[in-house]
N, C-alpha and C positions, 0 to 999 in steps of 0.2 A: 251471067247471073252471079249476085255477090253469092261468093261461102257460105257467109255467116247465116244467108235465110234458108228456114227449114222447108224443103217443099213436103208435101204430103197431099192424102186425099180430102181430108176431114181433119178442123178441129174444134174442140167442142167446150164451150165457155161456160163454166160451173161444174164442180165437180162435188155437188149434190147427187142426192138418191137419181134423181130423172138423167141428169149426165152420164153419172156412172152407168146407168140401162143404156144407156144411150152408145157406151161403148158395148155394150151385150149386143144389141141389136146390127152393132155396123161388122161386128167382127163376127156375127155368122154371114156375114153376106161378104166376107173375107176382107173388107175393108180398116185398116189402120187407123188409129184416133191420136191426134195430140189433144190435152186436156188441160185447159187453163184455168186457174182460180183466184180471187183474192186472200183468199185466207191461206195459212203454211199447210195445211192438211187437207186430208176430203171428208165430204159428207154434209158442208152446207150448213144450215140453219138447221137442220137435224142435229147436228154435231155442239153447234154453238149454241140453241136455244133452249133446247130438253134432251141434251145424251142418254139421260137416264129415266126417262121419264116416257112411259108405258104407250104405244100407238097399237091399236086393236082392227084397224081396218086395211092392214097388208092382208092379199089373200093367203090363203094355207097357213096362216100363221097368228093362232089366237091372239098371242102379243107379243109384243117386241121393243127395243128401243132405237133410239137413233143412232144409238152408237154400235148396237148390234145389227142393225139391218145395214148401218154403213161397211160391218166388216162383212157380212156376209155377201154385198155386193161387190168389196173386193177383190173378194175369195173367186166371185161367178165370174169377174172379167180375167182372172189370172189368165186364161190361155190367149190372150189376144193378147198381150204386152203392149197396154196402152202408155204412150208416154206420158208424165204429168207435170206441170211446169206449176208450182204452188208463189205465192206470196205476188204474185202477180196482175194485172187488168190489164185487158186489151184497150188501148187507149187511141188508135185509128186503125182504118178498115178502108181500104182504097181496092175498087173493081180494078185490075189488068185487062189489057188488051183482047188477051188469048181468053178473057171470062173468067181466071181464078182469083181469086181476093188475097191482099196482100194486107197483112194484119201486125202489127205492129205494139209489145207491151212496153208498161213503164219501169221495167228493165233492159230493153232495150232488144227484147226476142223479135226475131222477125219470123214473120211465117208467110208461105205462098201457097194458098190451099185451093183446090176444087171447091170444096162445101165448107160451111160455116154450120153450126146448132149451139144457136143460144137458150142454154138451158141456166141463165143466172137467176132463177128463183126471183124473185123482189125487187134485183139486184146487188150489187157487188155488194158486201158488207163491211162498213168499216166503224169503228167505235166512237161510243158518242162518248166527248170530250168532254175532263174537267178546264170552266172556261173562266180561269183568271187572268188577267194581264200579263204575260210578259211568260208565263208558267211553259211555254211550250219551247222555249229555247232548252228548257233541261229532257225534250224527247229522246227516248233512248240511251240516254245517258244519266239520268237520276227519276226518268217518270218515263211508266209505263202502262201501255194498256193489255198487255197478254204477256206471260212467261213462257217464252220460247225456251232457255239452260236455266233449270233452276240453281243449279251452284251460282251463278251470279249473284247470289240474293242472299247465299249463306252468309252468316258473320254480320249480318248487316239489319239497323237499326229502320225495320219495315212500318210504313201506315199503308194499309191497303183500306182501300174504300168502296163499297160496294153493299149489297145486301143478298145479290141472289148467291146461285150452284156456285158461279166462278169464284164469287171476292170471300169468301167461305171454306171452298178446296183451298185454295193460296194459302188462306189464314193457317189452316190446320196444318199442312201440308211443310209452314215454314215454323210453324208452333213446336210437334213432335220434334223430340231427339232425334240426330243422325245426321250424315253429312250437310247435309240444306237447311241446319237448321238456324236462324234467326239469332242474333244478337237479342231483338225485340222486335215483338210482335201487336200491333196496336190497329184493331177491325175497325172502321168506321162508318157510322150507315145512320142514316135523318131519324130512325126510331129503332125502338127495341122488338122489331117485329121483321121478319125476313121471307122474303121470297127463294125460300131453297126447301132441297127435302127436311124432313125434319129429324132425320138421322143423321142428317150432315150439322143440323145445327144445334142438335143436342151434344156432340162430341165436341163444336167449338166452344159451348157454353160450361162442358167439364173441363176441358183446356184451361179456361178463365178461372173455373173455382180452385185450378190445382196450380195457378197464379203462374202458367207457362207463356199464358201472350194477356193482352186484356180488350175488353168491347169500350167503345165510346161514343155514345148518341148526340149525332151532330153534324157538323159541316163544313169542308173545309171552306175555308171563308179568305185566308190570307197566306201570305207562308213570306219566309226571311233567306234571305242569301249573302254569303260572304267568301270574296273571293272567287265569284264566278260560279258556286256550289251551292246548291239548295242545301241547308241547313234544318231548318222548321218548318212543318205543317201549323198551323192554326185552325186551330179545333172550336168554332162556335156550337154550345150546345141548343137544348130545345128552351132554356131560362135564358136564353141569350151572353151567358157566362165563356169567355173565350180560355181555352188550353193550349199552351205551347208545347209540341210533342216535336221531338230531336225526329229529322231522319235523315239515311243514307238514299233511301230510295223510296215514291211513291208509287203503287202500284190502283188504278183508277179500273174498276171492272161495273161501268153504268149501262154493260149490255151493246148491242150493234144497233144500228142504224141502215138500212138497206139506199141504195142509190143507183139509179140508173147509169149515171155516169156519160161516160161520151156515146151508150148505145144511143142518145135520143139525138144524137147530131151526126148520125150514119145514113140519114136519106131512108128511115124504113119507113111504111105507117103506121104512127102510133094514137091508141085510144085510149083517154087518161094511164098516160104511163106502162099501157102494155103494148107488145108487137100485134097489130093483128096480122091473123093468119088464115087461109083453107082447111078446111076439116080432111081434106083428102091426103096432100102430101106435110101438111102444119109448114108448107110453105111461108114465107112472110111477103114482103110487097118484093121484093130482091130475090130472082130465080136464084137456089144455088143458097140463100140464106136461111135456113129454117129454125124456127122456135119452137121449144117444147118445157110443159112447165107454167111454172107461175107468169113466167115473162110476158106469155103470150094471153090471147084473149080471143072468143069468135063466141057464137051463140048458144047460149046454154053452157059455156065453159064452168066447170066444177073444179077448185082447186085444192086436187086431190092428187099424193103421191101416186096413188092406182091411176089418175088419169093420165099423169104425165108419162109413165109406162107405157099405157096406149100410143099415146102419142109419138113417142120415139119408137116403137113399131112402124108409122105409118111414115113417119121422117124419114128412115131408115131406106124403105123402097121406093120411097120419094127422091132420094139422094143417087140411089144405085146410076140409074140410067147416064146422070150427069158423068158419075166417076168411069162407071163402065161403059161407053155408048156405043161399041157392036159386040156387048154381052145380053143373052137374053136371061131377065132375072124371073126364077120363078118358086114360089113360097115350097119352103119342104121343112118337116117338123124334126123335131131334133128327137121323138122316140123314134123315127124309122130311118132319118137320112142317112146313109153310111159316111157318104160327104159330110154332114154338119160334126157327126161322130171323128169325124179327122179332123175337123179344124178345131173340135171343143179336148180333141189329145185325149178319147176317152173309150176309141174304137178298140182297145182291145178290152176294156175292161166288159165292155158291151158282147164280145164275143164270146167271151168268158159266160155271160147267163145263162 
């Protein structure tokens, strides 16, 4: 067996809210999770599309946000030490001999797992592109779609374009005084109206009046290079009147785009673009593969954070047998079990009451 592949029991593709349960659920039944994502962080399309923006229908929890219920399910898997492999896609999935599946990303990870749970929401998420000619030879190196080290962007003459939470934070964020801060700062977005909180966007618009970065309504339509180096953004407004703005670096935030990706060329069965699956184990057509989540789909499916919770509940004892198969699994709740009390690292605190 090569080194480089990780064998394990389980691993689990999205590390959204239902993933992350999802490691909650396999680690009381003492099982291990690797956890793969494409994005550099967790928490999914919570994280990416509304961080801060209010969800009322977790239970026990009048409201919340994406970014708080991502840290809170954090916090809930810390005692299972799940591993997380970020910035990643599973990009093939080949059955073994012996029945485990051997999974493969476009990093080059290998993994040899018992169980699969695809829990990728929509799918993978990656950014929708600004699409001019020639504009993508400067990826990563003068045009971006996410700020991973903000110090790279100090000192440095910014057009960020966008309109909602992200192209907004960036703005402000490189606008203020202090180490990251901006040479120049130039927002760009089709109208003078925005899709973000409106506390966010009243602090960029005092930004502008106190002449720290400035707004321009319009498009980037062209841009200039010299030298191999992106030079200038071209700035067409809503009169049709084109500006020439100097930059170092463009920063493009037009939101994600979700893609199936190579799941739909894995031999599962799929129905318009989801897994279907069993209501019993959220099996998929593939023993041993299970979906939980937006990915998947069966009757009466509700696509609801609280469903997909269920669901990786039922995964979960659905998967045991495979991993364990002359263990007997049998449901014990976490107020009374002393066992689950051991494995959640909370048994003395519990004695203590």
């Amino acid at each position: 067996m090569n080194a480089a592949v990780i064998e394990t029991d389980a691993v689990i593709i999205g590390a959204g809210p239902v993933g992350l349960f999802q490691v909650f659920q396999l680690g009381l039944l003492e099982i291990k999770s690797h956890v793969i994502d494409s994005l550099p962080y967790a928490g999914g399309q919570c994280i990416e599309l509304y961080p801060d923006k209010p969800i009322y229908d977790i239970p026990a929890l009048p409201a919340t946000t994406g970014r708080e219920l991502t840290t809170s399910l954090l916090r809930q898997i810390e005692p299972f030490g799940a591993t997380f492999h970020f910035g990643q896609e599973v990009s093939t999935l080949e059955k073994q001999a012996d029945g485990r599946f051997l999974l493969t990303t476009n990093k080059g990870t290998a993994f040899l797992s018992k169980t699969i749970f695809i829990a990728a929401g929509v799918g993978a998420f990656q950014p929708r592109l600004l699409r001019l000619d020639g504009l993508e030879k400067f990826d990563d190196t003068q045009l971006f779609y996410r700020v991973n080290n903000p110090a790279d962007f100090a000192g440095q003459h910014l057009v960020i374009v966008g309109g909602g939470d992200a192209a907004i934070d960036a703005a402000i964020a490189f606008a203020k005084a202090g180490p990251v801060q901006a040479k120049s700062v130039t927002l760009v977005h089709r109208r003078d109206s925005f899709q973000a909180e409106p506390t966010k966007v009243a602090e960029m618009k005092a930004l502008c009046e106190a002449k720290a970065m400035q707004f321009m309504a319009g498009q980037v339509t062209s841009y200039e290079e010299k030298d191999g180096k992106l030079t200038t953004a071209n700035i067409t407004d809503p009169d049709g009147v084109t500006h020439a703005l100097p930059v170092d670096k463009l920063l493009v935030f037009f939101g994600l785009s979700p893609k199936l990706g190579p799941i739909a060329d894995w031999g599962l069965a799929i129905e318009r673009k989801q897994l279907t699956v069993d209501t019993e184990k959220f099996s998929t057509s593939e023993p041993g593969i299970f979906a939980v989540g937006d990915i998947n789909t069966y009757p009466g499916k509700k696509k609801l954070i609280l469903c997909g919770f269920h669901e990786c509940v039922l995964a979960a004892f659905g998967a045991a047998p495979i991993i364990f198969p002359d263990k007997t699994i049998q449901l014990q709740y976490t107020t009374t079990s002393t066992k689950l009390h051991r494995v959640l690292g909370v048994e003395k605190s519990v004695s203590n009451d």
